[in-house]
C-alpha positions in Angstrom: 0.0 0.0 0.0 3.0 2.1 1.1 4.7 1.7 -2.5 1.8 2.6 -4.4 1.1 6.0 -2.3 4.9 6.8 -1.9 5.4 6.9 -5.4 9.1 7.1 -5.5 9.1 10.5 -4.1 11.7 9.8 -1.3 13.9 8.1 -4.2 13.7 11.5 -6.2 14.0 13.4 -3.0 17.6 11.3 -1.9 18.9 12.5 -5.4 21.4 10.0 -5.4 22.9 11.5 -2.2 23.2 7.9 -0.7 26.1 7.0 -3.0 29.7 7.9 -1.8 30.8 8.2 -5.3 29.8 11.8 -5.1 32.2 14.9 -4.9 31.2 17.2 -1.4 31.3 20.3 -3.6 28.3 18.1 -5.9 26.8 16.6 -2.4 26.8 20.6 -1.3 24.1 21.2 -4.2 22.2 18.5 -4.1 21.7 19.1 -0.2 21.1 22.5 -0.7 18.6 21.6 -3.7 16.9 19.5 -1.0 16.5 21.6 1.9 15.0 24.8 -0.9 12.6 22.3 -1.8 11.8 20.9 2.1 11.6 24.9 2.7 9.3 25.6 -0.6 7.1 23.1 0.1 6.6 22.8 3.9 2.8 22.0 4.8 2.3 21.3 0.9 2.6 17.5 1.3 0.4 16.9 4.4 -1.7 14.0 2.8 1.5 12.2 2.3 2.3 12.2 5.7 -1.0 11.4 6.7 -0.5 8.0 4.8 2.3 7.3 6.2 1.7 7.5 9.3 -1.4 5.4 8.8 0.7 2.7 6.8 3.2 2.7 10.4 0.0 2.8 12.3 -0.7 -0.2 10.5 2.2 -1.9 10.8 2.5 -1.3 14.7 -1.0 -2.7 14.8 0.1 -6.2 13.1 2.9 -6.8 15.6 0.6 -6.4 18.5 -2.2 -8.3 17.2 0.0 -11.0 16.0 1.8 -11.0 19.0 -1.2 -13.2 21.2 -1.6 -15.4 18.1 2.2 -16.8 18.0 2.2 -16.9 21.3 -1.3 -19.6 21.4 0.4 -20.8 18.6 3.8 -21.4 20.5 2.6 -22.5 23.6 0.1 -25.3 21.9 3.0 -26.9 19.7 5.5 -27.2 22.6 2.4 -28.4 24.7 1.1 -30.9 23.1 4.8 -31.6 21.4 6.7 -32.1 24.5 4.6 -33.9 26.4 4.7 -36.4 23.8 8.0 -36.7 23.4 8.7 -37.3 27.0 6.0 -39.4 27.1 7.1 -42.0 24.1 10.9 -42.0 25.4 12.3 -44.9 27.3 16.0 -43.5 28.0 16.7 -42.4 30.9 18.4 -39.2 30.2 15.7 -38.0 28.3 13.0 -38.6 30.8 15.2 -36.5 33.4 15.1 -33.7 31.3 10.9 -33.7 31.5 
């Protein structure tokens, strides 16, 4: 959902600033490029940043939610798993371990 709203904007925005083959005086202008159009454009993009933070909303919300779901999930399958296990095994030095 992220990708389709994004755009590519913050890939046009980096300007290639991320590779180190740059020269500083070349980094210099593209940063200052940057930070006119950061300063032109302030409040202008506020339904972008609306959707973002909906998208990290989102993705916050998944990690909690799926959070009590592994955790039934975990705590059947070592449950019904190692109870088994002890259960079937006739060494001794498995059986001390249960």
């Amino acid at each position: 959902m992220w990708k389709n709203w994004e755009g590519g904007k913050i890939h046009a925005l980096m300007m290639d600033l991320d590779v180190g083959i740059c020269s500083e005086v070349e980094k210099k202008q593209k940063k200052k490029l940057l930070l006119d159009y950061l300063a032109d454009n302030l409040k202008h993009h506020n339904w972008w940043a609306y959707r973002y933070f909906f998208c990290e909303l989102l993705a916050f919300l998944n990690v909690v939610a799926s959070y009590p779901w592994y955790d039934w999930l975990v705590d059947v399958a070592l449950r019904g798993g190692g109870e088994s296990g002890c259960n079937s095994s006739s060494s001794s030095s498995s059986s001390s371990r249960c």
